[in-house]
N, C-alpha and C positions, 0 to 999 in steps of 0.2 A: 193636239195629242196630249201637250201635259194638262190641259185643263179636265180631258176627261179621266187620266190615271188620278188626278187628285178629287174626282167625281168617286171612280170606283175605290180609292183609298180611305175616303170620308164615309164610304157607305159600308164598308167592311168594318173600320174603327165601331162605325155604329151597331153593328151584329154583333161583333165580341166584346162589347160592352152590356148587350143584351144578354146573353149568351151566359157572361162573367168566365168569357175562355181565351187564352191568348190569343193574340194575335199572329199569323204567321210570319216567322221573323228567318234569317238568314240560315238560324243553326233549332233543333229540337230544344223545347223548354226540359230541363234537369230540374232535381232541387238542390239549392244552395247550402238552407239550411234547417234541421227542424230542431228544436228546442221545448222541452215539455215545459206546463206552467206551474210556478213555484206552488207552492202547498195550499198557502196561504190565501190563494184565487181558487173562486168556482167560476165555471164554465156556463155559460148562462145561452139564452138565445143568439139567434146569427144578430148581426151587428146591422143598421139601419144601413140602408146601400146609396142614402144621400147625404150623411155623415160625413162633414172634410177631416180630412188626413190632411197633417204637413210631411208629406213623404220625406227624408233627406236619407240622398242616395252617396256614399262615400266609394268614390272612385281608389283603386288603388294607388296614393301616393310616388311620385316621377322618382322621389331619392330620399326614403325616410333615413336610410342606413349613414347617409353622409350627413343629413341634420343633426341624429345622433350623437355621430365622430364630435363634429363642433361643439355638439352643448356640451361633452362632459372637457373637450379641451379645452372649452370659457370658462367649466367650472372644476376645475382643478389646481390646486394651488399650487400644486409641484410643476404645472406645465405654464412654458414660457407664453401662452396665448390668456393667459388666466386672465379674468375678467374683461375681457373683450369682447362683450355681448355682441350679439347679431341686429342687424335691424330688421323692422318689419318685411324690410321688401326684401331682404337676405334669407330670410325664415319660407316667405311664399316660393320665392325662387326652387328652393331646395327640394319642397313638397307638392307644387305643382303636379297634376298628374303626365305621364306621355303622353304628345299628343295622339297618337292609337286608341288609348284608351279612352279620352277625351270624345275624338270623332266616331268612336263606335257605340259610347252608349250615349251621345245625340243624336246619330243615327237611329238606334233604339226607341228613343223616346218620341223622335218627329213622324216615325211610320206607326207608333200608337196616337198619332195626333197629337201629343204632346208641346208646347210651344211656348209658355211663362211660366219663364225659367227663373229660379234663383243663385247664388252662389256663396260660397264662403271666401275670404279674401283671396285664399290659395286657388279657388276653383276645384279643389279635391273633395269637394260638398255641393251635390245639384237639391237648390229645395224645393220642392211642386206642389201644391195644394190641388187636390181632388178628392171625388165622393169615394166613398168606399167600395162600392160598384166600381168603379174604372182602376182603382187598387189592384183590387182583386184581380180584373181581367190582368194588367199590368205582367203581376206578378203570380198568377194562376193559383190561386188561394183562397180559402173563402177566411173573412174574421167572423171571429163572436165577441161578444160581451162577456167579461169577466169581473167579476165583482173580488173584490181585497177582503178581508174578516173586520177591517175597518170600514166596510161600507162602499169606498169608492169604486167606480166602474169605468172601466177601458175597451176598447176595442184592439183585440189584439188577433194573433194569428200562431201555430206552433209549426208550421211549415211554409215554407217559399218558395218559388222557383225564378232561374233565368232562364234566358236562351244559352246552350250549353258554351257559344264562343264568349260570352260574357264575365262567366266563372272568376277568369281571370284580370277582369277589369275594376271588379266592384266585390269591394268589401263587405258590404253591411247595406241592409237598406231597414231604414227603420221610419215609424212603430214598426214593428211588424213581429216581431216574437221578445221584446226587452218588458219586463215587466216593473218598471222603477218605480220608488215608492217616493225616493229622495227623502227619509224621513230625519228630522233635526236630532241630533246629537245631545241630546239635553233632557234630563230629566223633566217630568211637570213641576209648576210650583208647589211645594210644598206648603201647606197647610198647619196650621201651629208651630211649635216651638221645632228646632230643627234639633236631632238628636247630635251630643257630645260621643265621637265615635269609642268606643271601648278602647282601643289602643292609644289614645291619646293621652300626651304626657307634656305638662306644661313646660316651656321653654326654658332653656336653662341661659340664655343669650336675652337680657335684659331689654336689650330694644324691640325686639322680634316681641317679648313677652308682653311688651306696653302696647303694642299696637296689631295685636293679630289676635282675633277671635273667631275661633275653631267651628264656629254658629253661625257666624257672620263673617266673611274675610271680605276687607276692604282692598283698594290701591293702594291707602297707605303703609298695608301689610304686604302687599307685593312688592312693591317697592324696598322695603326693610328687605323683604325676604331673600330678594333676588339681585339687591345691593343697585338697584337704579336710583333712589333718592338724589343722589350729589350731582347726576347727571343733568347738563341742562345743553338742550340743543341747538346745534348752528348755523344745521341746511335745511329748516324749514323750507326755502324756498324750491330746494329738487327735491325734499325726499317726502314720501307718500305711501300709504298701509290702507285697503281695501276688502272689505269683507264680501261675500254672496250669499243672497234671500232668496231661497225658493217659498213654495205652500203657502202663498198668501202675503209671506212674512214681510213688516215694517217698521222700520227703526223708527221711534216717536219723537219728535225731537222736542218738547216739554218734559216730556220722562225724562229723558237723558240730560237736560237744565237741571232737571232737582238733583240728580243723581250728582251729578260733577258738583255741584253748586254746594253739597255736602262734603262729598269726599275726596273732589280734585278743584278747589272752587277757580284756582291759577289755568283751568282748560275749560274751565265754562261756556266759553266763547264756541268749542267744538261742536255745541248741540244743534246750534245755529248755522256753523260753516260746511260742515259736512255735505257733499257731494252727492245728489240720488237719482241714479239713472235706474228705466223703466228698459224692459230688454223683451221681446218677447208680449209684450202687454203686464210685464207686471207690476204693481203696485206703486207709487208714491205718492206720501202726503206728508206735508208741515205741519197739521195741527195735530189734538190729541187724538185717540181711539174717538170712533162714536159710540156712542150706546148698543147699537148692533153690534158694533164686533168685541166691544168688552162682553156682552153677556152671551151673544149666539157663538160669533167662531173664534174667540179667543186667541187671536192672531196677536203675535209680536214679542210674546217672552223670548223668544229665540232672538232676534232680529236688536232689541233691546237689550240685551244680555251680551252680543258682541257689539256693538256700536259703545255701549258703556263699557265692557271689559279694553275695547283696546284705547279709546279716550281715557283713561282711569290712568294710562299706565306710560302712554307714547307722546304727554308733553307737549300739545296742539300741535304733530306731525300733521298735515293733511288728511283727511282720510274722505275716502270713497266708502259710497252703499252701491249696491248692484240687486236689484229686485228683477227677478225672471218668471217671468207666467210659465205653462207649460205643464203646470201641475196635473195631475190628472183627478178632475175634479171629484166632487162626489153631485150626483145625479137626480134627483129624485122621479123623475122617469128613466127606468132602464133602458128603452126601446130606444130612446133617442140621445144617447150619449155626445158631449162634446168631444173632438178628441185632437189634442195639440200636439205638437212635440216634445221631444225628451228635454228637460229644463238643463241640465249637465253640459252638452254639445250646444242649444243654442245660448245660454251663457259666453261658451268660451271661444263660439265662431266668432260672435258679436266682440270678443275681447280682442280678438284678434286681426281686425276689421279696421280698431282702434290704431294711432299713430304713438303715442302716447297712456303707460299703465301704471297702477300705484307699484313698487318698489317691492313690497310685500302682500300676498293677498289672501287672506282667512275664509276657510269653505266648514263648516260643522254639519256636512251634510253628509250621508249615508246610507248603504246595504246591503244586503249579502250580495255577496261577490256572483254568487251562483243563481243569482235570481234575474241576471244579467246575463246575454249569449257573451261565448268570448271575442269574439269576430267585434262586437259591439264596445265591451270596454278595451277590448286593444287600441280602436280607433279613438276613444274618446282622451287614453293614458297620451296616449300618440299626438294629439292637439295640445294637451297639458306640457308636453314636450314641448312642442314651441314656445307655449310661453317663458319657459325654464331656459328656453335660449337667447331669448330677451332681456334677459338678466332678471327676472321677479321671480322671488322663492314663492310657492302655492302652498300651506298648510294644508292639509284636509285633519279631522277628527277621526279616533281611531275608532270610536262607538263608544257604546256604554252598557254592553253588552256579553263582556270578557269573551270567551272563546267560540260564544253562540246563544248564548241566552237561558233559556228553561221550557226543557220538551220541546224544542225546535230543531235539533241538531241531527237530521236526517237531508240524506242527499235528495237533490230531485233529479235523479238520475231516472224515477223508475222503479228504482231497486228500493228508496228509503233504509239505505245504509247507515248506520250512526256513525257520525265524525263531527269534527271540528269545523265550524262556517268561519273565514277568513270575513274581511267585510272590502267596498269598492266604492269610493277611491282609495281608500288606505293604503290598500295591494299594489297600486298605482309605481312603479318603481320612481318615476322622475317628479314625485312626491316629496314633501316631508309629512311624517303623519305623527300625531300628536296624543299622546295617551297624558293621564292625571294621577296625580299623589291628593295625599289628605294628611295633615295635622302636619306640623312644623320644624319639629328636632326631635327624632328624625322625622324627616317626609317618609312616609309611605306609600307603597301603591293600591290607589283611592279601592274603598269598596263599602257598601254600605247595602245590609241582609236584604229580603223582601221585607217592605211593612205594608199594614190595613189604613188608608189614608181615607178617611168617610167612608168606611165600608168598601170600600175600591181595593183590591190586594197589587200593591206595586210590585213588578218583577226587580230585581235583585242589581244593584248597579256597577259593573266594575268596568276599568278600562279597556277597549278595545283590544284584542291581541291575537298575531296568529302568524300563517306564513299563506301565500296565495298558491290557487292552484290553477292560474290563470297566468304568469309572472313568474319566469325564472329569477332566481337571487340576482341581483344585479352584482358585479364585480365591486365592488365598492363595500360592500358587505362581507366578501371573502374571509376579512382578516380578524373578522368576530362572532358570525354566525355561526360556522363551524366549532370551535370553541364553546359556543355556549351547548350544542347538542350533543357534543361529546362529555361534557357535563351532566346534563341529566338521563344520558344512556338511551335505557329503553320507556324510558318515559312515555305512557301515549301513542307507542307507536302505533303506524296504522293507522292513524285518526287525521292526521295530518299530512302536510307535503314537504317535508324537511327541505326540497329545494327548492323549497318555493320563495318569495320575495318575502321576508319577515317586517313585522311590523311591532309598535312601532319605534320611530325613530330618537326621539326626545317625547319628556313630559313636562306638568307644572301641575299648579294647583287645579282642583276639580269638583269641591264639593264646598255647598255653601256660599256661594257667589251671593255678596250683598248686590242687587240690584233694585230696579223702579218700575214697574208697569201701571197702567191703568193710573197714575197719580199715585200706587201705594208702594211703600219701600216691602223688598221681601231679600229672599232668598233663592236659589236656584242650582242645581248641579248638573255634569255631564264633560265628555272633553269636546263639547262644544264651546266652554266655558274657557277651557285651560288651552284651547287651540285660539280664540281670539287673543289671551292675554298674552303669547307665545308672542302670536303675531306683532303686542306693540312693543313685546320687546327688542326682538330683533328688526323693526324699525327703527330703534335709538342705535343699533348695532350696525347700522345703514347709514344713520345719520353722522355717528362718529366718520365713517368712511368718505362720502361725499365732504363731510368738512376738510378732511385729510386730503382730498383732489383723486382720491380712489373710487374704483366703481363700487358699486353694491353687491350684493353678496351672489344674488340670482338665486339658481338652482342650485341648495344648501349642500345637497348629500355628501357631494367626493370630498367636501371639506369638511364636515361633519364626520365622517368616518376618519377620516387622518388627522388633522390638525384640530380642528374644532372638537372632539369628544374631552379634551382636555378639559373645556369648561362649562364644567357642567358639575351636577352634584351625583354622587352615583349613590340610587334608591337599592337597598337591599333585602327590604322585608315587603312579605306581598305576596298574594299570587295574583292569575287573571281572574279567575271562576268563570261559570258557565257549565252546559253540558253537564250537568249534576258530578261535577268534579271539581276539584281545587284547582284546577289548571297549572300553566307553567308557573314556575316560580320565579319570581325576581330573587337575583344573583350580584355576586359581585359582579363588574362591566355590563356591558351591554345585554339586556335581557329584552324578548318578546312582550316585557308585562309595563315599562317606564323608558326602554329604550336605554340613553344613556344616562338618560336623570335629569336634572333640572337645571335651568342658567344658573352662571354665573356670571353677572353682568360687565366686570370688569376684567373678569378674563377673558370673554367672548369680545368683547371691544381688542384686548391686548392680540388674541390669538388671529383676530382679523387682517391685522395690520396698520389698523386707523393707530394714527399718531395725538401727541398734543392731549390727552386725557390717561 
């Protein structure tokens, strides 16, 4: 008898695979969720039906609300559990999904035939590779091909369904309507002389003035700048700072010899030691660029540009590269598209998978918030959570695109509403996110016009800034966010979500990055820039602590917001721009355009609590 029900089981799987119509399952298929495609995609033919998908199906989480509780009671300075990180298996524990939920959507999957299985360390992530034909029946949908205005094409879908008892089990299942671009945080190289910003005004602090060029800005000027020079470190051996490479991207480690070997030459050794793990199938290599990819895809100014900003700065701390495929390529036959997973989530399952993570870890990766289902970035902030309970602070970059860019700033609701685009991870609450100044005394907050770069017209560059609308304000924000909106009134309103998670948090420097690619020294800007040099800073701020027999800082914010805003420099002139407006304006305290402002290195050592410096 069971050999013939799994006779007639096999044979049904194989009609509503034909078919591309669900399967009959316990409860009627509903839809979950439908989500329109952002602007910037056309809609193209149906999608090849032998096409693999890496499906990952996120089960509802057994106790996100008590992992929660813990991460901000490890990272609260006023509470007596403060720095008492979680360990790996304390974090899976927490977020496990019920076992209900577990046995019902394997249940699910074994009566669509379903059997090679994957998971995430919590098991709150099932991953399955199939054609796009058995997707579809799956999840009762059909995909198409969607091409980006940058060329590249995906398979995606704007509607889903479950079985109705499922609803409640399963969060999110993706590809399936998220349309990531993951694009880097960083201007392109610039080509000739870099322009001397109009507000710039030479230093009136001799040191800062001997060694900081507003064209060029070195380590040796961040350093001045942000007072790390005299600093020399004592727990190399625990403390460790980590960057993430999507799109190809690869830190070169000849580039970053000349780089250091010029302007850090005491960290030279880092271009060599540096750690490079492939996640997902993506990229590592030791030697230099080849000829293909210096002249065809031009891979690695990103990837170069953080592996040298936080060597430059963190004093041969360890440091980790994390290269993640997933990208969604670009095609040259539409009909037959590759199509991988989302790079953001396999990242940071795989991160968490690990027993062992750098202390600090740098992301300058980004996109509109809204191009993203929210179902999708809830669960992806939600993962970032745990790391944040582990005790490592996660940077991400705030953009470089102030409040939305230029003639972009319409909803894709449908409606093509005008407002303000937030950008994701930034929105991310259990984030720190990272915006940029330019020129020196004062710092300002960074922005630099449109220019015609070889006939190419560059859009306009300023620091990311906004409030989410995905992302209630998290409490930790209470005591300054308010305060600043009551300041500029009715500013904007309507454009925005005043309760939304504001961003961002802290800044630094952002334009200008002396860097190396391809064997030639340049220049480069973005806060993808100022989000890695962040990063080495507060691993010297890690390392102070670890010498002191203290933990690390972790997940920055609840001390950042109370104790920690102390040291910092606070940026006053600026606004964000974007959205053919001047945007918010940086204020005195804390503003949406710089955050709190910029380190101070030996106050942020002092206000940590590390001792003996």
């Amino acid at each position: 008898m069971r050999a013939v029900l799994s006779t007639l089981l096999s044979a049904a799987v194989a009609v509503q695979t034909a078919l591309a119509t669900p399967i009959k399952a316990r409860s009627p298929y509903t839809v979950k969720e439908r989500f329109n495609a952002p602007r910037e995609w056309t809609k193209l033919d149906r999608a090849h039906g032998e096409g693999i998908l890496e499906l990952q199906i996120g089960l509802v989480q057994g106790n996100f609300d008590e992992l929660e509780r813990h991460l901000y009671e490890v990272s609260d300075p006023a509470h007596p559990r403060y720095g008492k990180h979680l360990s790996p298996e304390d974090v899976d524990e927490l977020v496990k999904p019920k076992k209900e939920s577990s046995d019902l959507v394997h249940e699910w999957l074994a009566e669509n035939g379903i059997q090679d299985l994957s998971y995430s360390s919590a098991k709150d992530w099932i991953i399955v590779r199939l054609p796009v034909e058995r997707v579809e029946s799956l999840l009762d949908t059909e995909y198409h091909n969607y091409q980006h205005a940058d060329g590249h094409v995906v398979a995606r879908t704007t509607r889903w369904s479950l079985p109705r008892h499922l609803h409640a089990h399963i969060d999110t299942v993706q590809p399936t309507t998220s349309f990531f671009r993951t694009a880097a945080n960083a201007a392109t190289l610039y080509e000739g002389a870099a322009e001397v910003p109009a507000s710039y005004r030479t230093p009136s602090n001799s040191s800062i003035a001997a060694v900081c060029n507003v064209t060029s800005v070195t380590p040796d000027c961040f350093a001045t700048l942000y007072s790390t020079k005299a600093y020399q470190p004592k727990a190399l051996v625990q403390n460790s700072v980590g960057f993430a490479n999507y799109l190809g991207e690869i830190p070169i480690r000849p580039d970053t010899a000349k780089f250091l070997a010029k302007y850090a030459p005491a960290s030279v050794s880092s271009a060599a030691t540096f750690k490079a793990y492939s996640i997902d199938n993506g990229p590592v290599q030791d030697g230099p660029l080849t000829y293909n990819q210096s002249t065809v895809d031009g891979i690695s100014r990103e990837a170069n540009l953080d592996v040298q900003a936080i060597a430059g700065i963190s004093k041969l701390t360890p440091i980790t590269s994390y290269s993640t495929g997933g990208e969604p390529p670009f095609i040259p036959d539409i009909g037959t598209p590759t199509n991988t997973n989302e790079p953001y989530l396999a990242w940071v399952n795989w991160l968490l998978k690990q027993k062992s993570i750098p202390r600090v870890i740098s992301t300058s990766y980004g996109e509109p918030e809204q191009t993203i289902p929210r179902s999708y970035a809830e669960r992806v902030c939600k993962q970032f959570a745990q790391v944040g309970a582990r005790g490592t602070t996660l940077f991400f970059s705030s953009g470089d695109s102030g409040i939305g860019g230029t003639n972009k700033c319409y909803s894709n609701d449908g409606n093509s509403t005008y407002k303000f685009l937030p950008n994701f991870p930034a929105s991310c609450p259990y984030v720190t996110t990272v915006g940029a100044t330019m020129n020196f005394q004062p710092e300002v907050a960074v922005y630099r016009a449109p220019r015609n770069v070889s006939g190419v017209l560059r859009d306009f560059y300023a620091g990311g800034s906004g409030f989410s609308e995905y992302f209630t304000r998290p409490k930790y924000q209470d005591t300054v966010v308010p305060k600043y909106l009551d300041g500029i009134g009715e500013l904007y309103k309507g454009l925005y979500e005043p309760k939304g998670r504001a961003y961002p948090d802290l800044a630094a420097q952002g334009l200008y990055f002396a860097y190396v690619w391809n064997g030639t020294e340049g220049v480069i800007s973005g806060t993808s820039a100022s989000t890695p040099l962040t990063a080495g800073i507060f691993s010297l701020v890690n390392d102070a602590l670890l010498a002191s027999g203290k933990s690390p800082l972790g997940f920055l914010n609840p001390w950042l917001y109370s104790k920690g805003s102390k040291g910092f420099t606070d940026i006053t002139n600026g606004t964000s721009h974007g959205c053919n407006v001047d945007g918010f304006p940086a204020t005195k305290g804390w503003d949406p355009v710089t955050g709190f402002g910029t380190p101070i290195f030996p106050e942020l050592v002092k206000l940590s609590g590390a001792k003996g410096w």
